[in-house]
ZALUMVEX-108094 format. One record per residue (C-alpha): x, y, z; chain. Coordinates in steps of 0.05 Angstrom, whole numbers, always signed. Layout:
BEGIN
east = X; north = Y; up = Z; ch = A
...
//
This chain:
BEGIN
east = +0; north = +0; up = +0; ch = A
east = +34; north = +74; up = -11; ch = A
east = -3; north = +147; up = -18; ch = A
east = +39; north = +173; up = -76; ch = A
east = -6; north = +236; up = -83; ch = A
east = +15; north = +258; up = -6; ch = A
east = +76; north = +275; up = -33; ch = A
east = +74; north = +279; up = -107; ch = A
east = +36; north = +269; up = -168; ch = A
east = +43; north = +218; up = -211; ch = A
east = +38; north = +142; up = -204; ch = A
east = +73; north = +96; up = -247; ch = A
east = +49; north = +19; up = -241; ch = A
east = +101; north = -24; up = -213; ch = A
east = +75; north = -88; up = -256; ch = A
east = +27; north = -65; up = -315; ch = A
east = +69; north = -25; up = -363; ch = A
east = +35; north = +33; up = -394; ch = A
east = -18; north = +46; up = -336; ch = A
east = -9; north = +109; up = -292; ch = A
east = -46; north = +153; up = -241; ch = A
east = -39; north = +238; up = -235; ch = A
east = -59; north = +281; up = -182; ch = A
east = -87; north = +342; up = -221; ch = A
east = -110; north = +402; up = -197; ch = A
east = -191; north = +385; up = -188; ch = A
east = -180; north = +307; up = -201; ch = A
east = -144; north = +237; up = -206; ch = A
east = -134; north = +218; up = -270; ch = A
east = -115; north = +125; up = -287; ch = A
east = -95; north = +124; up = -350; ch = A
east = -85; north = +69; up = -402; ch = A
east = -57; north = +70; up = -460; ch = A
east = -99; north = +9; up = -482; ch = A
east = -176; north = +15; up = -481; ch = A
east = -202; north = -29; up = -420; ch = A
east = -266; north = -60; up = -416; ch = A
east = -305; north = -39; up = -360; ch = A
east = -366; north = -45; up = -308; ch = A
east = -379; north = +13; up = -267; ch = A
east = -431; north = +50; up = -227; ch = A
east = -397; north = +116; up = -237; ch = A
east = -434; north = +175; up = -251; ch = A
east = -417; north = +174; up = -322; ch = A
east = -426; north = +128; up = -371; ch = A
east = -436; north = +70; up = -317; ch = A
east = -452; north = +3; up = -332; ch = A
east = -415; north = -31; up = -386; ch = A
east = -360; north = +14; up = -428; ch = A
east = -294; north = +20; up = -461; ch = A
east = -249; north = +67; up = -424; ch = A
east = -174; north = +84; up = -430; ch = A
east = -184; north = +146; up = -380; ch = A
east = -219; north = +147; up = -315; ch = A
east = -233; north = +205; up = -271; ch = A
east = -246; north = +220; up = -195; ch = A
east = -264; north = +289; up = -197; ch = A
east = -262; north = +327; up = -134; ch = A
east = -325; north = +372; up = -128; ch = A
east = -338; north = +428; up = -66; ch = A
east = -390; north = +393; up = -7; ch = A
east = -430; north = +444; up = -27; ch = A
east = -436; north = +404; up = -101; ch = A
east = -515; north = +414; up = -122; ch = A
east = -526; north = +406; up = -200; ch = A
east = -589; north = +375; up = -232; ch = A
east = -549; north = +340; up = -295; ch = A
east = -487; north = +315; up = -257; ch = A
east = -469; north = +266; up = -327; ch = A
east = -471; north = +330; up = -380; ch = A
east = -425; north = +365; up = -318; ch = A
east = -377; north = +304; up = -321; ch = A
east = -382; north = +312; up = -399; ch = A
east = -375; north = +387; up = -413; ch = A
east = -308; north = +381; up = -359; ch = A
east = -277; north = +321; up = -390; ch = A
east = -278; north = +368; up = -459; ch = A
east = -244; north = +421; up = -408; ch = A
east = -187; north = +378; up = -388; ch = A
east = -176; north = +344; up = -454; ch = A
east = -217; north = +266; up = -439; ch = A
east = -247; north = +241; up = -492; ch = A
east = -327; north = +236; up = -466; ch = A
east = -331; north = +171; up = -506; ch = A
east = -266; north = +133; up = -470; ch = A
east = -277; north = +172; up = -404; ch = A
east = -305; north = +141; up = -337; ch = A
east = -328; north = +202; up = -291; ch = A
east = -335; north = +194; up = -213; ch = A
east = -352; north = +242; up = -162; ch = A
east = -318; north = +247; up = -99; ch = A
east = -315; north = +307; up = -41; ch = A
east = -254; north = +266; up = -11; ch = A
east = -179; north = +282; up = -3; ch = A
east = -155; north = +268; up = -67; ch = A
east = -83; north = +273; up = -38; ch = A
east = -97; north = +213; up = +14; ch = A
east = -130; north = +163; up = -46; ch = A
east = -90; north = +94; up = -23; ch = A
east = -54; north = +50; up = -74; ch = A
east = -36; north = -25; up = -82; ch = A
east = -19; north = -78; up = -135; ch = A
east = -24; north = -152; up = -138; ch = A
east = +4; north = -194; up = -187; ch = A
east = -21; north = -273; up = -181; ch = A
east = -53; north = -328; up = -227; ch = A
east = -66; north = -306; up = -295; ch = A
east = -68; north = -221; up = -277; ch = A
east = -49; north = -171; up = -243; ch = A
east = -87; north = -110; up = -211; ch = A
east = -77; north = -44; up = -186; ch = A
east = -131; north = -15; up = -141; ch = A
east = -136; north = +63; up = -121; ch = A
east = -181; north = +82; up = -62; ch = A
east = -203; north = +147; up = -38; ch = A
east = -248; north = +156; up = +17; ch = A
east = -289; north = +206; up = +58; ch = A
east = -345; north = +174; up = +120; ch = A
east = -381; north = +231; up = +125; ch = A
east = -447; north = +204; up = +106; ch = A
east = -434; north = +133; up = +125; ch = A
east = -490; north = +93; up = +130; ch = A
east = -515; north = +16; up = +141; ch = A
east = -548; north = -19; up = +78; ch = A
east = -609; north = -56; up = +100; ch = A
east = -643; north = +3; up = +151; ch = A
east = -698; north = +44; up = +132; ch = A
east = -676; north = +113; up = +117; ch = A
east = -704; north = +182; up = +96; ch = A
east = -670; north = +187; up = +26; ch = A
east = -683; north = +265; up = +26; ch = A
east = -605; north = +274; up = +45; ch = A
east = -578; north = +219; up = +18; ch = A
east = -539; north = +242; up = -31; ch = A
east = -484; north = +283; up = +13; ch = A
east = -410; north = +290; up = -10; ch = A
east = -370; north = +239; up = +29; ch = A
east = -358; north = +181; up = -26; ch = A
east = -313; north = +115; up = -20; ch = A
east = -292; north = +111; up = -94; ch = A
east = -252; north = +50; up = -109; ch = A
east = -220; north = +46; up = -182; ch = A
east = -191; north = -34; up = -194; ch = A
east = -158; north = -47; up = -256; ch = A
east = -140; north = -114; up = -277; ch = A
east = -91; north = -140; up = -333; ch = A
east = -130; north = -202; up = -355; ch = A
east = -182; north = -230; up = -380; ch = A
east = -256; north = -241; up = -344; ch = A
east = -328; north = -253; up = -364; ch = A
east = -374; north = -202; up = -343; ch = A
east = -412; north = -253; up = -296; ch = A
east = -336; north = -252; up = -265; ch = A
east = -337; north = -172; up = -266; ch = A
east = -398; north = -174; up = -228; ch = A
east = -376; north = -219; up = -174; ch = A
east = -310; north = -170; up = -166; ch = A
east = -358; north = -117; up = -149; ch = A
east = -397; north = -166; up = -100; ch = A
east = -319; north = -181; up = -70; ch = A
east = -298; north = -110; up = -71; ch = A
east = -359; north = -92; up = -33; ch = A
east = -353; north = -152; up = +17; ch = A
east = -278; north = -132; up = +38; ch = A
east = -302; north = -52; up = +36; ch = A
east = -343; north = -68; up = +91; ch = A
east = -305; north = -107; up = +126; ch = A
east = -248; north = -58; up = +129; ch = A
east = -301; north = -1; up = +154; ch = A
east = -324; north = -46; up = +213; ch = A
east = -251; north = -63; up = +230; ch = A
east = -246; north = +10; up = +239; ch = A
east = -302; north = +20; up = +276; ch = A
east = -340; north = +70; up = +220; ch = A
east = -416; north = +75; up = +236; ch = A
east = -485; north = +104; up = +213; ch = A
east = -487; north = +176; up = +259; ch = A
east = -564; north = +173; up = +253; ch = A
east = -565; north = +105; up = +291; ch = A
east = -494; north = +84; up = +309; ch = A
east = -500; north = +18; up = +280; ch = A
east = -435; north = -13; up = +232; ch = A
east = -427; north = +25; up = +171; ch = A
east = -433; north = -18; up = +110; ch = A
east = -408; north = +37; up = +55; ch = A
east = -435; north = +114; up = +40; ch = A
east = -502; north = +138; up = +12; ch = A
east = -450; north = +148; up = -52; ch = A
east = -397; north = +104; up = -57; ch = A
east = -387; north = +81; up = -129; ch = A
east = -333; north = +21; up = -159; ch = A
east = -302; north = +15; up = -225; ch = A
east = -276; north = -58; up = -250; ch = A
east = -236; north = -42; up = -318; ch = A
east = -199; north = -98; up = -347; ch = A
east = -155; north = -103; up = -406; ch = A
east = -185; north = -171; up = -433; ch = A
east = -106; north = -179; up = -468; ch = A
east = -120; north = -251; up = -504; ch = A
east = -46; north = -258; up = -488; ch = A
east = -62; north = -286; up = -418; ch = A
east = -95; north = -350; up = -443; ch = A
east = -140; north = -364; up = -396; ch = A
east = -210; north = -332; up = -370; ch = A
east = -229; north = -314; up = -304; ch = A
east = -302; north = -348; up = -303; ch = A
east = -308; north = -329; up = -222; ch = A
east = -284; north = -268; up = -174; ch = A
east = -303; north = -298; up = -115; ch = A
east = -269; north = -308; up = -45; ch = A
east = -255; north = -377; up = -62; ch = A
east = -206; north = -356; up = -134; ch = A
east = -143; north = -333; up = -132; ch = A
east = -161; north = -256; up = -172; ch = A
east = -225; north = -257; up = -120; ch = A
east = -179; north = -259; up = -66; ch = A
east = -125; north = -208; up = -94; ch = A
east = -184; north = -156; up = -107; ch = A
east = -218; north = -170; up = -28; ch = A
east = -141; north = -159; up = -9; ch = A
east = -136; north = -100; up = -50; ch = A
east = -197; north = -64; up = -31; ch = A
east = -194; north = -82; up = +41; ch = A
east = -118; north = -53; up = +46; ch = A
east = -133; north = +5; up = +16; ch = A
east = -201; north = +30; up = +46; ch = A
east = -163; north = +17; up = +118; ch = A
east = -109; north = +63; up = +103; ch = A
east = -151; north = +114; up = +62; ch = A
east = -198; north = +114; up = +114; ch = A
east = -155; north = +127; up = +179; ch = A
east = -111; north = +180; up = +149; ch = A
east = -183; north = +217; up = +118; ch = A
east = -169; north = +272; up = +179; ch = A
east = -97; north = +272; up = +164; ch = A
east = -69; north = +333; up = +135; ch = A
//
């Protein structure tokens, strides 16, 4: 695990040539220069997409704006993304504290970037008033994977992810403020799987599960880096 971005910013992958993070002024830019297949709830495009750029874009808490996707479009013209190839998150969260690792194991390897703010933690699974519910104060976790998976696989990566995200708030103690029960996540938190689906590999990844080798490297990665993006959130 490492925070490049507290003390510069750029991140070069250790183990995927080609595949790089910036700290920019407003944003984190992971960069590819190979289009990646993707599966994402991010505010823009979300769901399935080719993407060789994605971005977490930092926005003020006071963020209010009734077409968030055309925002994410009309910016990623501004900093020179092409809309098309682009993957646009929101996040109010310290940019400079986003937490980085990289596993390399059977048949891939993976780089996962983490940035986190607990604001407006909450517990999946309790009624709620949704009137709020859609406060800065985002877990955005970016995974990237040299390999190749079905999309039934993508899926269950996000199911994984998830799994360890949670566990990794509850190790820390994060809760619900409303109730003080075990946070499960944010009212916000978004995920984005992208994976090169190089043929080179030879072999699919039908499963992301806890019981496969790339399941277990992406519950590693996620749970690693929401721990330390999470207790150094108040850090300066």
């Amino acid at each position: 695990m490492t925070q490049p971005f507290r003390k510069g910013q750029h991140y070069q992958s250790q183990l995927w040539s080609g595949v790089s993070l910036q700290l920019l002024e407003d944003r984190i830019e992971a960069s590819s220069q190979d289009l990646l297949f993707a599966l994402s709830s991010a505010v823009h495009p979300g769901g399935f997409s080719y993407t060789n750029c994605i971005v977490n874009w930092k926005v003020p808490l006071t963020y209010q704006c009734e077409d968030p996707v055309l925002d994410i479009i009309n910016q990623c013209k501004v900093w020179g993304c092409e809309p098309e190839a682009t993957v646009g998150l929101l996040t109010a969260a310290k940019l400079t504290h986003a937490s980085i690792t990289e596993f390399e194991g059977d048949r891939f390897k993976l780089l996962c970037c983490t940035t986190v703010g607990t604001r407006n933690a909450a517990r999946a699974g309790m009624p709620r008033s949704t009137f709020s519910a859609y406060s800065p104060g985002t877990i955005n976790i970016v995974i990237l994977i040299d390999g190749q998976m079905m999309e039934s696989a993508m899926v269950n990566a996000v199911i994984t992810a998830t799994e360890a995200k949670t566990a990794a708030l509850q190790q820390l103690g994060i809760v619900e403020m409303e109730t003080g029960h075990p946070a499960t996540g944010t009212t916000t938190d978004a995920i984005v799987i992208a994976v090169s689906q190089a043929a080179s590999w030879n072999a699919v990844h039908a499963y992301a599960g806890a019981a496969t080798t790339i399941g277990c490297a992406i519950g590693e990665a996620v749970y690693e880096t929401v721990l330390e993006a999470t207790r150094t959130q108040h850090e300066d």
